[in-house]
Structure formats: structure tokens, C-alpha cells
C-alpha positions as CSV (number, residue, x, y, z in Angstrom):
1,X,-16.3,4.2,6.8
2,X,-13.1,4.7,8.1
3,X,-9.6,4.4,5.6
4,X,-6.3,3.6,6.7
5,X,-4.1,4.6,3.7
6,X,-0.6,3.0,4.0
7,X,2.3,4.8,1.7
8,X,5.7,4.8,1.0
9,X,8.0,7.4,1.5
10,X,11.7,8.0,0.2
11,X,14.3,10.5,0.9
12,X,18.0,10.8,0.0
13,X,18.8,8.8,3.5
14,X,16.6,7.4,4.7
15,X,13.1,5.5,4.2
16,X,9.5,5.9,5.9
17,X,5.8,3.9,6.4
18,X,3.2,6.9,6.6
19,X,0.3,5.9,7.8
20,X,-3.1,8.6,7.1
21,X,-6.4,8.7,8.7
22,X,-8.5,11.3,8.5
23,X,-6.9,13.6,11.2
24,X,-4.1,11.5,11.9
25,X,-0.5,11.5,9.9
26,X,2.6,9.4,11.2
27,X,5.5,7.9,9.5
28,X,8.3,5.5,11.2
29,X,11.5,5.0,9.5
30,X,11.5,1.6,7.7
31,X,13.4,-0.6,5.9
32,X,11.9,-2.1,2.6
33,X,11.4,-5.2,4.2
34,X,9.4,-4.1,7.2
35,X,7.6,-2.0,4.8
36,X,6.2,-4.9,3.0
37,X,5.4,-7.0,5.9
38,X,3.6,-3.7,7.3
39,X,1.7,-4.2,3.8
40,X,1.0,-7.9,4.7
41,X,-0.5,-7.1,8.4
42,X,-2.8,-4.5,6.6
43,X,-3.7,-6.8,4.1
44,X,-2.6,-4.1,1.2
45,X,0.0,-6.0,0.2
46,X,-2.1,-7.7,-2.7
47,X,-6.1,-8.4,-3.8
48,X,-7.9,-9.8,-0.9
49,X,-11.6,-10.8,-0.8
50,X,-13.9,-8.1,0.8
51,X,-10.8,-5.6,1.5
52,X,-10.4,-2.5,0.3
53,X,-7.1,-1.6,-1.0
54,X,-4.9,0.0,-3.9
55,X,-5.7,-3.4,-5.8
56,X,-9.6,-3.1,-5.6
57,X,-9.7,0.5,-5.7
58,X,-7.3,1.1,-9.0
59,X,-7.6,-2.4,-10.9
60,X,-3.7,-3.4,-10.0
61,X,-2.4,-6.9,-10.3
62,X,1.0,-9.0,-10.3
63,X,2.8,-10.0,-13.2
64,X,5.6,-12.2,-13.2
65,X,8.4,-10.6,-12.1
66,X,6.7,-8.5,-9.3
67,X,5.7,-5.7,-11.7
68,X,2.5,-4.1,-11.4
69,X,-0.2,-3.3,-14.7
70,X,-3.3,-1.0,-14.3
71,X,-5.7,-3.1,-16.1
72,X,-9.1,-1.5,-17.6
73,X,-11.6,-1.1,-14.7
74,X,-14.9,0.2,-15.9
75,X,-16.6,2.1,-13.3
């Protein structure tokens, strides 16, 4: 299986969207805005059926407020 793994990364000036594949390593400069609709393309942006992402893979969800809580996943 192949894993595109979408991050976020911030310097003093300026803002990127990395995107990793095994092999592969490329980040655009982004605003927060087209960060997150990056995330909504890619589906990462929060639990979808039969997707794998950061909410399957570490038990994440949305509370009110857009904060995030790791809830107990037994694996």
C-alpha cells in the first residue's frame, strides 16, 4: 500500500504543505487556507469511511471549538 502523508510546515516567514511518499518529498508555500482545502481534496481533513488518515490511524476527533482530543484507541 502506498501512503501519502500530508503535513504542515512553519517557519519564521513563511508557511509550507509537504507532501511524503516513499521516495518523494515536496513542499509548496501555502497559506492556511489552501492548506486546509489541500486537507479536504486528500480527504485528511477529518474521519472518513474507508480512508486512512491521522483520524483513523491515532484515534483524533473534533470538539467544539475546532480543538482536537486523542481519545483511547486500543490496538
Amino acid at each position: 500500500m502506498l501512503m501519502l502523508v500530508i503535513r504542515r510546515k512553519v517557519e519564521r516567514n513563511q508557511s509550507y504543505t509537504v507532501f511524503m511518499l516513499p521516495g518523494y518529498f515536496k513542499e509548496w508555500p501555502t497559506s492556511d487556507y489552501e492548506h486546509q482545502e489541500i486537507l479536504k481534496v486528500f480527504k485528511q481533513d477529518r474521519p472518513h469511511d474507508g480512508i486512512v488518515n491521522d483520524y483513523s490511524e491515532f484515534g483524533l476527533s473534533r470538539l467544539p471549538g475546532s480543538l482536537f482530543e486523542v481519545e483511547n484507541n486500543p490496538r
